[in-house]
C-alpha positions as CSV (number, residue, x, y, z in Angstrom):
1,X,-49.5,230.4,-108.2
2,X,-50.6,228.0,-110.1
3,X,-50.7,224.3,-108.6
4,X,-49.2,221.1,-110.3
5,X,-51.4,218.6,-111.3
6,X,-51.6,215.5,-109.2
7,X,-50.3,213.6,-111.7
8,X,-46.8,215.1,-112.1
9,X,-46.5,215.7,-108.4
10,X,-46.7,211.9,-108.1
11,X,-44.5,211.1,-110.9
12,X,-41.9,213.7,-109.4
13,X,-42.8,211.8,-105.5
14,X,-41.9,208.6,-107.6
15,X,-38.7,209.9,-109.2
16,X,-37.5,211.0,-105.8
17,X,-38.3,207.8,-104.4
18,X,-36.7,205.8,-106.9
19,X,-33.8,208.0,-106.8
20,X,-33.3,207.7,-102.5
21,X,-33.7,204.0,-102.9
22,X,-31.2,203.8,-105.3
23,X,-28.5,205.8,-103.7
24,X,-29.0,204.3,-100.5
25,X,-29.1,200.5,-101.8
26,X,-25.7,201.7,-103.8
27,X,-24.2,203.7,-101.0
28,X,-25.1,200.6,-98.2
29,X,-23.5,197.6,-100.1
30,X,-22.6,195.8,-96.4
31,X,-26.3,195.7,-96.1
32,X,-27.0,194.4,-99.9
33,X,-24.0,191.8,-99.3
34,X,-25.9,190.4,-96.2
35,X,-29.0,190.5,-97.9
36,X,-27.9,188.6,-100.9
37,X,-25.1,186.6,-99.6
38,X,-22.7,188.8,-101.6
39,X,-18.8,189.6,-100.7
40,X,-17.0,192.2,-100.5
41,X,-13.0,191.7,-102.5
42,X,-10.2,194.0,-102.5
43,X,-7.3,193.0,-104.0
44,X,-4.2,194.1,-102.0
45,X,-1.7,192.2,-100.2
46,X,-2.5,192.2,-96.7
47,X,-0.6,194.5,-94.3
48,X,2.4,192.8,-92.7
49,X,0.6,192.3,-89.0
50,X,-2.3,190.5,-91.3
51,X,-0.1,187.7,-92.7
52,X,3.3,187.9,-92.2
53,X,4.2,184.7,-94.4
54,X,2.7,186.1,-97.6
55,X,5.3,187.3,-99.8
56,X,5.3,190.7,-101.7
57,X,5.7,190.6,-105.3
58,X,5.6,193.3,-107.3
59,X,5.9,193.2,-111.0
60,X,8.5,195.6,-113.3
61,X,6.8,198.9,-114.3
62,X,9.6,198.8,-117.2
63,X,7.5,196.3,-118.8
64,X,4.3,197.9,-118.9
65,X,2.6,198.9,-122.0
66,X,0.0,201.9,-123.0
67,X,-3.0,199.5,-123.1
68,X,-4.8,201.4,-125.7
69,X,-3.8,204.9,-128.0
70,X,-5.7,206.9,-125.2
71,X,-3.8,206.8,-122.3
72,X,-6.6,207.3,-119.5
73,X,-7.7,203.9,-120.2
74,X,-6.0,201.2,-117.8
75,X,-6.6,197.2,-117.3
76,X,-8.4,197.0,-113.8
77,X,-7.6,193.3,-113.4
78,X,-7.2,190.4,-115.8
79,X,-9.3,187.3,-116.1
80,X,-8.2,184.3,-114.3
81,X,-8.5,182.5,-110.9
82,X,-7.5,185.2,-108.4
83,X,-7.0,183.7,-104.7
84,X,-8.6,186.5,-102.0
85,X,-8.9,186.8,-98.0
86,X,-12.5,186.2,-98.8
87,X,-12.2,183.2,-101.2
88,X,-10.9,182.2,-104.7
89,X,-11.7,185.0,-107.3
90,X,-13.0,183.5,-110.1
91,X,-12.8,186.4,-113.1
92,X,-13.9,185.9,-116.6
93,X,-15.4,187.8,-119.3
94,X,-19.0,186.8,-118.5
95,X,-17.9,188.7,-114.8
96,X,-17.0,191.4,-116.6
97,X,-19.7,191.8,-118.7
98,X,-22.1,191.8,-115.8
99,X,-20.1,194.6,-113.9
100,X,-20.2,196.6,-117.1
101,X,-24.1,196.3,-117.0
102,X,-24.1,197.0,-113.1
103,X,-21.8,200.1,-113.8
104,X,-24.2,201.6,-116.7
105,X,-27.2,200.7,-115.2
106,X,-29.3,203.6,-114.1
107,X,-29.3,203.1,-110.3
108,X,-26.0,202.5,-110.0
109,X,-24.9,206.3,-111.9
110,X,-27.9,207.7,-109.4
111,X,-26.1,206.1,-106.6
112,X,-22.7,207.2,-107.5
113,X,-24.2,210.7,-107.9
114,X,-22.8,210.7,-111.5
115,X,-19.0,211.2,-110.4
116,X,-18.0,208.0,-111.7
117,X,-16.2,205.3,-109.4
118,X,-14.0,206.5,-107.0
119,X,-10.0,206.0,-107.6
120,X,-8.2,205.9,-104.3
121,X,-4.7,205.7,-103.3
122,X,-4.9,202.6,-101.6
123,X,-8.1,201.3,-99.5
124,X,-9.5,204.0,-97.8
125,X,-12.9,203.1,-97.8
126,X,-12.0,199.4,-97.0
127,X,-9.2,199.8,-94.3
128,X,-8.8,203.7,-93.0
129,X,-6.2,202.8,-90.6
130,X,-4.0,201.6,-93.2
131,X,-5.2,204.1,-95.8
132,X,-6.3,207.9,-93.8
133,X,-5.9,209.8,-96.9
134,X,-9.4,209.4,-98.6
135,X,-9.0,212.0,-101.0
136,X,-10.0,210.8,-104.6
137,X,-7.2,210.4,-107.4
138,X,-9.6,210.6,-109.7
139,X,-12.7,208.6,-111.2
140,X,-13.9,205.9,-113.3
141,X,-16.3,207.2,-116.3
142,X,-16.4,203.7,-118.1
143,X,-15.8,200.1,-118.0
144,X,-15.2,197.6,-121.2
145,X,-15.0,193.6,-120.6
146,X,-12.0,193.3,-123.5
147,X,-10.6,190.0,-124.7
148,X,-8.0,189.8,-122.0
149,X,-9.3,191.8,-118.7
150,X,-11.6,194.8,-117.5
151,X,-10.8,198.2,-118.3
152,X,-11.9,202.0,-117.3
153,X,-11.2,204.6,-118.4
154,X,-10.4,207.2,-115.8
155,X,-10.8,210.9,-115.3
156,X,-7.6,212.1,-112.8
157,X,-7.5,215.3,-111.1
158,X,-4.5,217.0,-109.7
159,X,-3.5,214.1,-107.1
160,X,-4.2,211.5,-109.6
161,X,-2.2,213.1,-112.5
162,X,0.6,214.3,-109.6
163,X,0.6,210.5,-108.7
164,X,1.3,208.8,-112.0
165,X,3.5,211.2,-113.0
166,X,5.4,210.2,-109.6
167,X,4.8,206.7,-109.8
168,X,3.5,206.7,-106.2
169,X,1.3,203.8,-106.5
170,X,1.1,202.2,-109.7
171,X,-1.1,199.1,-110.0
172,X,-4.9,198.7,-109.7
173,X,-6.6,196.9,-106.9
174,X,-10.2,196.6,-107.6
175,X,-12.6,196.6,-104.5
176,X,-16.2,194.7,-106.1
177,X,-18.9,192.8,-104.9
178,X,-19.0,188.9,-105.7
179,X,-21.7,186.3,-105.6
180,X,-21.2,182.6,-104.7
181,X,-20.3,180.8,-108.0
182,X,-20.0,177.0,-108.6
183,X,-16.2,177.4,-107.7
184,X,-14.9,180.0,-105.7
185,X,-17.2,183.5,-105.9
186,X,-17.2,185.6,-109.0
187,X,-17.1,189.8,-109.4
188,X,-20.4,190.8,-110.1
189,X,-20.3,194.8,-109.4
190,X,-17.4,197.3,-109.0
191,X,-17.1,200.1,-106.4
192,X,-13.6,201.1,-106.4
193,X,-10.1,200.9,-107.3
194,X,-7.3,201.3,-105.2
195,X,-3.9,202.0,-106.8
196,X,-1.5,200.4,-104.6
197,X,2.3,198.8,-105.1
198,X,1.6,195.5,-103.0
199,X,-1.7,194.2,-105.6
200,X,-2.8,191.0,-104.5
201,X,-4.2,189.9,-108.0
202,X,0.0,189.5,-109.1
203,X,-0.5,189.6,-112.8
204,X,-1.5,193.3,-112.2
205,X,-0.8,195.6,-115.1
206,X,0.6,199.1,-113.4
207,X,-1.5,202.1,-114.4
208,X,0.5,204.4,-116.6
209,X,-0.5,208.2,-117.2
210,X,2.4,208.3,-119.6
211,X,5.7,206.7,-121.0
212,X,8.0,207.7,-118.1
213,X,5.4,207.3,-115.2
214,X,5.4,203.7,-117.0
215,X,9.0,203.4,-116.0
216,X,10.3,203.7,-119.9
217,X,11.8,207.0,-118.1
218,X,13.6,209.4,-120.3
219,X,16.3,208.6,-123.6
220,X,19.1,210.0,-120.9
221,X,17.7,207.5,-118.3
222,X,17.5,204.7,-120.5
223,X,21.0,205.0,-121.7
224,X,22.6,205.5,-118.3
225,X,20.3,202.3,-117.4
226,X,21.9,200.7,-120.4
227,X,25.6,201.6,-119.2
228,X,24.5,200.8,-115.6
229,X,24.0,197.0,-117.0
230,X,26.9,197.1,-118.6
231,X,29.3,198.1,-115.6
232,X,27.5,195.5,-113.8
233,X,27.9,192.8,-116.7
234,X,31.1,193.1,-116.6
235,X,32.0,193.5,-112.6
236,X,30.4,190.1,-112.6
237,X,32.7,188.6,-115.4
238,X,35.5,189.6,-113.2
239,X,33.6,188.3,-110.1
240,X,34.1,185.1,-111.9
241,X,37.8,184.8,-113.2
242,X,38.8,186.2,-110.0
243,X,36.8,183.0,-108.2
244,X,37.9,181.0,-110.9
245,X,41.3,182.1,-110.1
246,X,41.3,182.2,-106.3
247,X,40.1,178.2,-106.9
248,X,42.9,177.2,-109.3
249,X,45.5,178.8,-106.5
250,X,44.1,177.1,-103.7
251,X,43.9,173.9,-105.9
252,X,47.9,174.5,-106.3
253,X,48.1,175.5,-103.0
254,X,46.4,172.3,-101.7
255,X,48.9,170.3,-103.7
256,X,52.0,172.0,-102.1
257,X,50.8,171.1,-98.7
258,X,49.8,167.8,-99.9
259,X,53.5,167.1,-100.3
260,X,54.9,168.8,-97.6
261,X,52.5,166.7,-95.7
262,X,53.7,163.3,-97.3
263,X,57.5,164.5,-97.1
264,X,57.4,164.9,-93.5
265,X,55.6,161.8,-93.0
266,X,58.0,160.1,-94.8
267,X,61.3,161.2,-92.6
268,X,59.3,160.7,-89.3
269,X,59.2,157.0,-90.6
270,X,62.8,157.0,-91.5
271,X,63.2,158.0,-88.1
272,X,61.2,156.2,-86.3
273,X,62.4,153.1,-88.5
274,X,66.2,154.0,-87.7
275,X,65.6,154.4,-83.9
276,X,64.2,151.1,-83.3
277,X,67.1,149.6,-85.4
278,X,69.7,151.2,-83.2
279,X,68.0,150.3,-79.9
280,X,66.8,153.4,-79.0
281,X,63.1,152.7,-79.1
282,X,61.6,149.4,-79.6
283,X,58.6,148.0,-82.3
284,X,55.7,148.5,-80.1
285,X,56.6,152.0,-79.2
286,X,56.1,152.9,-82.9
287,X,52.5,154.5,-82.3
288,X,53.0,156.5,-79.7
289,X,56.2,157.6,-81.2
290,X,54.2,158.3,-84.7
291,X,51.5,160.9,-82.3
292,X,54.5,162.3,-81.1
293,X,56.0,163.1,-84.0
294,X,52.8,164.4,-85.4
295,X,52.2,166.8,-82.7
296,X,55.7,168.1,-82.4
297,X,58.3,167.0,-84.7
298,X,61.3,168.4,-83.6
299,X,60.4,168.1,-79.6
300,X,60.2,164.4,-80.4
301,X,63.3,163.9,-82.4
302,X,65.3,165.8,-80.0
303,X,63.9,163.5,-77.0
304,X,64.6,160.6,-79.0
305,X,68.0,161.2,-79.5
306,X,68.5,161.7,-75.8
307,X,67.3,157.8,-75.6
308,X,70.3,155.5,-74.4
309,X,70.3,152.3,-77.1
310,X,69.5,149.2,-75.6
311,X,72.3,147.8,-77.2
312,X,76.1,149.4,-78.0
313,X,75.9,151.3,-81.1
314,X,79.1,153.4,-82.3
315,X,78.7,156.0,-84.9
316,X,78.8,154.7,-88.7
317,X,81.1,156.1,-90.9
318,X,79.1,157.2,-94.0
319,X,79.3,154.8,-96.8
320,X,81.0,156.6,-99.9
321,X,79.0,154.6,-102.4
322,X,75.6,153.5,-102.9
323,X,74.2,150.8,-101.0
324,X,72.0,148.0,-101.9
325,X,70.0,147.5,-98.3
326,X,67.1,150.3,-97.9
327,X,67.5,150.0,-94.2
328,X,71.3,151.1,-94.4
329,X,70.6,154.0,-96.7
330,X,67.9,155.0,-94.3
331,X,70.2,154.1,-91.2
332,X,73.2,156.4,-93.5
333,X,71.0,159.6,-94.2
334,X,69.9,159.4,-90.6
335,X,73.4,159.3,-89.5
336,X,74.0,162.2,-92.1
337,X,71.5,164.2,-90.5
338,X,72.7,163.7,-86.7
339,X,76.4,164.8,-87.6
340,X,75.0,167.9,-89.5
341,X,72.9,169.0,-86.3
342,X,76.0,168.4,-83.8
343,X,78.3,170.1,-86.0
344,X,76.1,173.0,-87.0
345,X,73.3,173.1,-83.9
346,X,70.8,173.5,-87.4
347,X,67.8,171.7,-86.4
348,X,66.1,168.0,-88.1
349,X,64.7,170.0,-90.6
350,X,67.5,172.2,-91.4
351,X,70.0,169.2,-91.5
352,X,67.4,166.8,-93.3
353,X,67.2,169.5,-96.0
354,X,71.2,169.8,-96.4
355,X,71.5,165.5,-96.9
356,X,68.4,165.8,-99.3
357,X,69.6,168.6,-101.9
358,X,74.0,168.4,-101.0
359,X,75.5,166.7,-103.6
360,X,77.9,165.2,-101.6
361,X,74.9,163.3,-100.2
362,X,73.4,162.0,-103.3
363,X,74.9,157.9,-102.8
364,X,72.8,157.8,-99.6
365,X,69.5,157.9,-101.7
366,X,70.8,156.1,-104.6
367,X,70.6,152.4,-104.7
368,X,73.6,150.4,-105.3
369,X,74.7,146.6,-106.8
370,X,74.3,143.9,-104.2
């Protein structure tokens, strides 16, 4: 067997080299981040026993585009200022560009092994507890910094297509190193993206395998969607003439007790009025009489008829024509009123009721000629 010559055996000793240091400086990136005073970012909302305060918001898949003709490409996050457990996320094209140059650069494809970036349903490789399953969705073959955000282009397997096509977990949450920057730290090499419905970076465009994973669902869906918004359009327009009709009525109703209210007070003062004139109660019993009468009107007008006068009264025969004096009109319905309720046994209200609307009754409210 013939022997190599030294010089390609060291040249192959190099490669080799080259290659271990290279896979294990891309396979150890806690140890490069401590070395370099580099971070490691994912961008998921924390679990809820991590920070219960921080609200969820997840954006509409129904208004998510294809994001280019071929539909394996997808946004990985957009640029902007991106706030992160770790610090403010400062993302920008010149970020991108340099984790497009990381991502192409020879050691990093030796230390990925050639398979691309790993796709993950959520954070396996960050948080296992959370995330158990760390079976790939698929991988990232390549990265463009665009005008408006980083994209890959992804290769899915069976899980990855199963998963869009399900809409399990929809919207990219980028796990990559950062460096310090003059504000905040900056993305400077990716190692994995987790699809996830909880993405921390909120202006998140969903990953969409096709149309209906996208949520533009089906022309069947779309118009029972359509009629669904319809039905509810219009159970809301009756929502509101039915409250704008309960309010009119209670408006109306309101009113009615209004005047029962000022009707009643109005005979408790005729009454109160007429029994101090007849002797029966006297000027400074007028407040207590008033509570009385409030609390329970006929209790108190049957106890104050049961009053001796403090003076001889005899009953009035009722005037057959107007009179001129407002205290003997008041002093003539009131006398109205007893007769009706010791001829009848109707009670105050009954009796008040027959004066009011009887005809026969009608001089004892109308004023006459002094």
């Amino acid at each position: 067997m013939k022997s190599k010559p030294h010089t390609t055996m060291i040249k192959e000793i190099l490669l080799v080299l080259c290659a271990a240091c290279a896979l294990f400086t891309y396979r150890r990136p806690a140890r490069r981040r401590r070395a370099a005073a580099m971070f490691d970012a994912y961008n998921e909302t924390p679990a809820p026993e991590w920070d219960k305060d921080r609200p969820v918001v997840v954006a509409d898949i129904a208004n998510a585009k294809p994001v280019d003709d071929d539909a394996e490409w997808f946004q990985v996050a957009p640029y902007g200022e991106h706030p992160n457990r770790v610090g403010l996320q400062v993302f920008n094209q010149a970020a991108a560009e340099k984790i497009v140059a990381s991502f192409n650069s020879v050691a990093s494809k030796i230390g990925r092994l050639f398979r691309g970036a790993p796709i993950y349903a959520g954070h396996p490789d960050v948080d296992p507890a959370r995330w158990p399953d760390s079976r790939r969705l698929g991988k990232i073959v390549a990265l463009e910094a665009r005008n408006d955000g980083l994209y890959a282009k992804a290769e899915w397997n069976t899980l990855g297509v199963e998963n869009n096509e399900q809409g399990f977990y929809v919207y990219p949450s980028p796990r990559w190193l950062c460096e310090k920057a003059t504000k905040g730290i900056s993305p400077v090499e990716l190692i994995s993206v987790g699809l996830t419905n909880t993405p921390n970076i909120r202006s998140s465009a969903p990953v969409t395998a096709n149309d209906e994973a996208a949520g533009g669902g089906t022309e069947a869906d779309n118009a029972a969607l359509v009629a669904l918004t319809s039905e509810r359009d219009a159970a809301n327009a009756q929502v509101t003439a039915l409250t704008t009709e309960r309010d009119g009525l209670q408006a109306q109703l309101q009113a009615v007790n209004d005047a029962l209210v000022a009707e009643r007070e109005l005979r408790r003062d005729l009454i109160i009025e007429n029994a101090i004139e007849s002797g029966r109660a006297t000027a400074a019993d007028r407040p207590a009489l008033v509570a009385l009468f409030n609390s329970d009107f006929d209790a108190a007008w049957a106890d104050l008829k049961k009053r001796t006068p403090a003076y001889n009264t005899q009953r009035l025969e009722l005037p057959k024509k107007p009179l001129a004096d407002a205290s003997a009109r008041r002093a003539a319905q009131l006398e109205a009123v007893n007769t009706i309720q010791e001829e009848t046994g109707r009670s105050y209200d009954e009796a008040w009721e027959v004066v009011r609307t009887d005809a026969k009754y009608k001089h004892l409210f109308e004023a006459g000629q002094a």
